[in-house]
C-alpha positions in Angstrom: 0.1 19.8 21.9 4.0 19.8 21.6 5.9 21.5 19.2 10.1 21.1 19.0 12.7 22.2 16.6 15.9 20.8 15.6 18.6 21.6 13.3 19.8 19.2 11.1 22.1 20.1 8.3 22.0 23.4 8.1 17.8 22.8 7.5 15.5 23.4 10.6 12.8 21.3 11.1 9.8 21.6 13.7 7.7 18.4 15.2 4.8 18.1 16.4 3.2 15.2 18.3 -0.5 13.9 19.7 0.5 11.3 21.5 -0.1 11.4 25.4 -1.8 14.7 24.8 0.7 15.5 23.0 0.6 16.5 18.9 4.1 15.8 16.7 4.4 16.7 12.8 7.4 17.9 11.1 7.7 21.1 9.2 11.4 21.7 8.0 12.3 25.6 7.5 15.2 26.1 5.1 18.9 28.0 7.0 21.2 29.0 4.0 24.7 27.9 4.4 25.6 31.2 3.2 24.0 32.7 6.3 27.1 31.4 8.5 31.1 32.1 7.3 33.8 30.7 8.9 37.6 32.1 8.3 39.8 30.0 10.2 42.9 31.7 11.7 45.8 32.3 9.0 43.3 32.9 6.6 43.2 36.6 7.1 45.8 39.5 5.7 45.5 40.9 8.9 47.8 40.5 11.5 45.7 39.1 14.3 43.7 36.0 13.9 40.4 36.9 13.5 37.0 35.7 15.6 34.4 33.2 13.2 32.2 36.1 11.6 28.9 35.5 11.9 26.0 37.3 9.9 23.3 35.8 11.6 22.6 35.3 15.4 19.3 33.1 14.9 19.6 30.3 18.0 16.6 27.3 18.3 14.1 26.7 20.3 12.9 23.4 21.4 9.7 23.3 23.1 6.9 21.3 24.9 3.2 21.9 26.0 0.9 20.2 27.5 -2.2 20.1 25.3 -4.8 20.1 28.0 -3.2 22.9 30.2 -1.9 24.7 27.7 1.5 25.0 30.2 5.0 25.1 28.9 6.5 21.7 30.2 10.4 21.7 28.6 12.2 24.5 26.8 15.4 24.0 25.6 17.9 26.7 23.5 19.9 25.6 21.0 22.5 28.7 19.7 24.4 27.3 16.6 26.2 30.6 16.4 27.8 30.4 20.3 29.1 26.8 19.2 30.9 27.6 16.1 32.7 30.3 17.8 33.4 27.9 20.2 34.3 25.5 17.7 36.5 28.7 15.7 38.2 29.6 19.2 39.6 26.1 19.6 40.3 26.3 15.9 42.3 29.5 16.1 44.2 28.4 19.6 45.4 25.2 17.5 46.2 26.5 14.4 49.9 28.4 13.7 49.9 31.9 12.0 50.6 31.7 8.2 50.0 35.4 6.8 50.4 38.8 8.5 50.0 42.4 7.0 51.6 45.1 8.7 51.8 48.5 8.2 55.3 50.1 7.8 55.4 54.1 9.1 58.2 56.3 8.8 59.9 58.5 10.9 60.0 62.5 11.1 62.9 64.2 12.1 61.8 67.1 14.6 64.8 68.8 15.1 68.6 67.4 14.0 71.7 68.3 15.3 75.1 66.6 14.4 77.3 67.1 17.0 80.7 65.7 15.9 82.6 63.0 13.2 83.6 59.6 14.7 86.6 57.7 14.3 84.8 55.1 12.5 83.7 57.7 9.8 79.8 58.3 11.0 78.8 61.5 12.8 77.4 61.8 16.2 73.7 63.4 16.1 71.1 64.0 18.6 67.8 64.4 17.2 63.9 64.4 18.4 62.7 60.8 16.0 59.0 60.6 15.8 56.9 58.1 13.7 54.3 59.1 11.6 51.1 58.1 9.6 50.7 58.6 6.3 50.3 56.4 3.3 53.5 55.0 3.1 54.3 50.8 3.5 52.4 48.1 4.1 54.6 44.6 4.2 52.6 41.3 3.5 54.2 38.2 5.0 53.4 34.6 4.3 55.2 31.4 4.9 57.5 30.2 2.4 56.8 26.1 1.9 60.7 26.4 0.1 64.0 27.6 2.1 64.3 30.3 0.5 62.7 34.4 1.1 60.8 35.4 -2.0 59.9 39.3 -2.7 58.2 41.1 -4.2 56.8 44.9 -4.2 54.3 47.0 -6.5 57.3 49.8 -7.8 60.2 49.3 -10.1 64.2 49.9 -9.4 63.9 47.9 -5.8 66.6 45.3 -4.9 64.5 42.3 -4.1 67.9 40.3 -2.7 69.9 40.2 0.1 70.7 44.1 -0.9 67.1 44.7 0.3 66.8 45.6 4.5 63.8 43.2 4.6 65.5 40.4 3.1 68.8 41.3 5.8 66.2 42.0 8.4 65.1 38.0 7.9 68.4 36.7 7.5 69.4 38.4 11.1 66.4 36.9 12.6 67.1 33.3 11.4 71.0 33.7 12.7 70.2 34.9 16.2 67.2 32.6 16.9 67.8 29.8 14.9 64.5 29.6 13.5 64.3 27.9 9.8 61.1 29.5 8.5 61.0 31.4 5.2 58.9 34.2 4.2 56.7 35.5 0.5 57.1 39.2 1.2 55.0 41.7 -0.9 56.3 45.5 -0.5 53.6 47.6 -1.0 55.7 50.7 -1.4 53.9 54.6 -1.6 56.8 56.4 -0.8 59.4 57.4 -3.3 63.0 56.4 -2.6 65.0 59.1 -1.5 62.8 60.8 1.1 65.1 61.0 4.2 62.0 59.6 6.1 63.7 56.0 7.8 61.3 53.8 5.1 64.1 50.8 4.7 64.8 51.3 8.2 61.4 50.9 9.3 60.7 47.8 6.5 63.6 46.0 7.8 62.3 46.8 12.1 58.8 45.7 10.6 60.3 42.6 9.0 62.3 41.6 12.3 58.6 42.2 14.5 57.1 40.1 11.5 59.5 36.9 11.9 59.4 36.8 15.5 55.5 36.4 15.3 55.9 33.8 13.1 57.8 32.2 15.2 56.2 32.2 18.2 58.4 35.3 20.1 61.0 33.9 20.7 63.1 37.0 21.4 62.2 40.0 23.6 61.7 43.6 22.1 64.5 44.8 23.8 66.4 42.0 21.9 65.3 43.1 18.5 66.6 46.8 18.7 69.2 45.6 20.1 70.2 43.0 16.7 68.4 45.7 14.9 71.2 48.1 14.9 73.8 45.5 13.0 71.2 46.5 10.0 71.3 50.2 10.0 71.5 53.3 12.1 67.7 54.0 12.0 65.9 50.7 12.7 66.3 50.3 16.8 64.0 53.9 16.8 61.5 52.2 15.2 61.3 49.8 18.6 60.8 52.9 20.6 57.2 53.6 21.7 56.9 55.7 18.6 58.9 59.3 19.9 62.8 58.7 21.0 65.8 61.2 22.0 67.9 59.8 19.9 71.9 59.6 20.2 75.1 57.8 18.5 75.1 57.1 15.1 70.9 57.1 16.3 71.5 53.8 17.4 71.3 55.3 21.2 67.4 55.4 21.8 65.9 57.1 24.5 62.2 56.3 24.6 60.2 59.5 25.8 56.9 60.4 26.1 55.2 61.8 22.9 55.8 65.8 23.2 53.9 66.4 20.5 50.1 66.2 20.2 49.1 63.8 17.8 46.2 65.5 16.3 48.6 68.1 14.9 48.2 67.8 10.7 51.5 68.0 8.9 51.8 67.3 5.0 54.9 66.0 3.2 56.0 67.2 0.0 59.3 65.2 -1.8 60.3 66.8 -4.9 61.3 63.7 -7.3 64.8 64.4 -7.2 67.1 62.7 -3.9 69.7 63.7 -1.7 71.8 61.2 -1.6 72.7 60.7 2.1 76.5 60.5 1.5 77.1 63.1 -0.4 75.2 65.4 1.8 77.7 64.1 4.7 80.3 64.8 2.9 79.3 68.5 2.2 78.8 68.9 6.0 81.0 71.7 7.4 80.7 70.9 11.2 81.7 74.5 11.9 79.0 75.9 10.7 76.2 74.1 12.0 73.9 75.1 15.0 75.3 75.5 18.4 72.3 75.1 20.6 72.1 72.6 23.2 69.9 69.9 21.5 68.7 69.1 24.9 67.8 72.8 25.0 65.3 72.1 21.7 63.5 69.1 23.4 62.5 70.9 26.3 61.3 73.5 24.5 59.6 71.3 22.3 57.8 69.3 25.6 56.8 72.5 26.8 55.4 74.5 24.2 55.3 72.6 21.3 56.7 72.7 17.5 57.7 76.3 16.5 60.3 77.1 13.4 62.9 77.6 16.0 63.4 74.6 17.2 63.2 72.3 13.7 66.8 72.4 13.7 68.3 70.7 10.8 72.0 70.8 10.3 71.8 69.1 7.2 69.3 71.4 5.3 72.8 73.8 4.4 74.3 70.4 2.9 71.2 69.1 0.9 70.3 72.3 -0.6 74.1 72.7 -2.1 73.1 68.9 -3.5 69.8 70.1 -4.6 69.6 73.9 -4.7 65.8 73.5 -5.6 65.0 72.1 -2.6 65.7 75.0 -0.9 63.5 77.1 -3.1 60.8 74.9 -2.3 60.9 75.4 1.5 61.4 79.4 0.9 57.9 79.2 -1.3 56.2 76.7 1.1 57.0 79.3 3.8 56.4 82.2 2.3 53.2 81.2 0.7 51.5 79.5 3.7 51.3 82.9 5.5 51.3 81.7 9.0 49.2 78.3 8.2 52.1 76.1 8.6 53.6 76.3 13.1 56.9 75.0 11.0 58.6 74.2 7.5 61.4 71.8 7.8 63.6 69.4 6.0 63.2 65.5 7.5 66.6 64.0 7.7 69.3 64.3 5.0 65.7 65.0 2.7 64.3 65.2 -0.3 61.6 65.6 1.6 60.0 69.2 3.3 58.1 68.9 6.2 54.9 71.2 7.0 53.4 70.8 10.5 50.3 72.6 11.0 47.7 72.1 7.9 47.3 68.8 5.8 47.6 70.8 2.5 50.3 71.6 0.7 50.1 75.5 -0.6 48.5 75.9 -4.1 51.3 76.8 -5.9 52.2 73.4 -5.5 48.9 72.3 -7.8 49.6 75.6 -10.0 53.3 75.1 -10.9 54.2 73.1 -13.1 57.7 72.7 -11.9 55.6 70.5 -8.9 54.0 68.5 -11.2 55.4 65.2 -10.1 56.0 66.0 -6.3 54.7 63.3 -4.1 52.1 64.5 -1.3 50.6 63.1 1.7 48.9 64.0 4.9 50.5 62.9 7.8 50.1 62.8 11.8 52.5 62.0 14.4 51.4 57.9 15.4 52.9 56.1 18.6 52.3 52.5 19.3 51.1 50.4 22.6 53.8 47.9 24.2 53.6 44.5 22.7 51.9 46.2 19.6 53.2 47.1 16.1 52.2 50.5 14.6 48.5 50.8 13.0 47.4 53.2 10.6 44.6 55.6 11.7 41.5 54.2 11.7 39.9 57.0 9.5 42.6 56.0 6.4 42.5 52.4 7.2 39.9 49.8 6.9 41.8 47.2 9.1 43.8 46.8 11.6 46.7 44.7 12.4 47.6 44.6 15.9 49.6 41.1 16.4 51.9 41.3 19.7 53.7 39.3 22.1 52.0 39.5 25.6 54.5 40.1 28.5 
């Protein structure tokens, strides 16, 4: 007696057979299509192709005995899952990435010291730039079939032409490399404008790493910061490793290793008014700002850590003239969180005040009405690996996106 099984559009049947001692009959078992899914590459939002996803591992058998001795003559395995992902491998190695989702971080500001006024207008600063997590961007990029970049973005009030960093990010790319591909570019936008925490900067960094994906990588990393810094002071940070000593107009980065550990809690609270950046320049009074060394602040910070003496911002004095209930709000956030915050700081030229320490604002913030509208978030300092673009936190994300360039 001989029994063998085959699989047959997407429908297993088993035979059975007498002859030569042998018995053969058919008996077809039923395999729903639905059992098996296939997403070929491109297909996903995220930014790495991913592997055929398979929610069944069920493999054939086909089989022989001998009727009199009741031995096991032939055995053969057939595993229908192992070939599609064969089959999807060969797909995915073939086929040319046509949508990526990337997440968009911003920067925090440890400490800030502007050291001097250029001849060119801009002021020389040195500064300790760290990204962080929180929800902030995410950028969605698909190939345009037209010549033309189309976007788009989930807030009101945000220039979606050339005005835009992402759309001058694209347009750099497609000048220095020659490439002639075109992007749908969906801005999904959490953070209000305003915030002194890099988010253009880091949309237009994110939409240079996007395009050079797309196109195959045709320039190095070290090439994008480099071109990055024709868009704005802030984006070649965002090719640093994730923490940077940072020099020039901030254009100068100096990658370091992250001095601060990332399992630290902070939360961000933006009041909805802005500081606008140049009019808080323009209030500067160089005279009076700090005169410690600001290499003196990062060794302090890389050996023991954020402390409220060495979040050094020479802009807070500026940005609370602009907005004088800003610097209410960082008196109450200190004075309320009674030793629960290691530091209370203003990021950048603000609106934003930083709390490092606890992932909750104080309650007066819920109480007060005057803090009705502020916008909140949890936040962590985030670094990324080479080749790699920033990820969110696995425990606030349900996906990844980890495209890179290999060396």
């Amino acid at each position: 007696m001989a029994s063998t099984h085959f699989l047959c559009s997407n429908h297993l049947y088993t035979c059975s057979s007498a002859r030569n001692h042998h018995t053969f009959s058919f008996k077809k078992i039923s395999l729903s299509s639905s059992s098996l899914s296939y997403r070929p590459h491109g297909s996903s939002s995220s930014s790495s192709p991913k592997r055929t996803q398979l929610q069944r591992t069920q493999f054939v058998k086909a089989m022989s005995f001998d009727s009199r001795s009741g031995n096991k003559q032939v055995e053969i395995v057939y595993d229908p899952d192992e070939r599609l992902n064969r089959l999807a491998d060969e797909v995915d190695k073939n086929a040319g990435l046509s949508r990526l989702t990337l997440f968009s971080p911003c920067k925090i500001n440890v400490f800030l010291r502007i050291t001097s006024k250029r001849e060119d207008g801009f002021h020389d600063l040195a500064s300790l730039f760290h990204v962080s997590s929180s929800n902030h961007y995410k950028i969605k990029f698909s190939l345009s079939p037209s010549n033309k970049d189309r976007l788009s973005t989930n807030v009101p009030g945000v220039p979606l032409d050339d005005r835009n960093l992402i759309i001058k990010a694209l347009n750099l790319y497609r000048k220095k490399t020659g490439s002639d591909k075109f992007f749908w570019i969906h801005l999904d936008k959490k953070v209000p404008t305003g915030a002194g925490l890099g988010g253009g900067s880091s949309n237009a960094a994110t939409a240079l790493w996007a395009a050079n994906q797309f196109s195959g990588c045709l320039a190095t990393e070290k090439e994008l910061q480099e071109w990055s810094s024709e868009i704005g002071s802030d984006v070649p940070f965002f090719f640093s490793h994730g923490a940077a000593y940072c020099t020039g107009r901030g254009e100068v980065v100096e990658d370091i290793p992250p001095p601060i550990p990332f399992d630290i809690p902070m939360v961000l609270i933006k009041p909805q008014e802005a500081c606008p950046t140049a009019e808080v320049y323009k209030r500067l009074q160089l005279d009076q700002t700090s005169k410690i060394d600001p290499s003196t602040l990062l060794e302090k910070i890389s050996r023991n850590g954020i402390s409220q003496d060495v979040c050094v911002n020479d802009l807070e004095p500026p940005a609370f003239e602009v907005l004088p209930s800003l610097k209410r709000l960082k008196q109450r956030v200190k004075a309320a969180s009674r030793g629960l915050y290691d530091a209370v700081f203003m990021s950048g030229s603000g609106s934003t005040i930083v709390g490092v320490g606890a992932p909750d604002p104080p309650q007066f913030i819920y109480d007060d009405d005057e803090y009705k509208d502020v916008f909140l978030s949890e936040a962590s300092f985030i670094t990324r690996a080479a080749n790699q673009w920033y990820t969110e936190p696995i425990s606030t994300s349900d996906e990844k996106d980890e495209t890179g360039c290999g060396p």
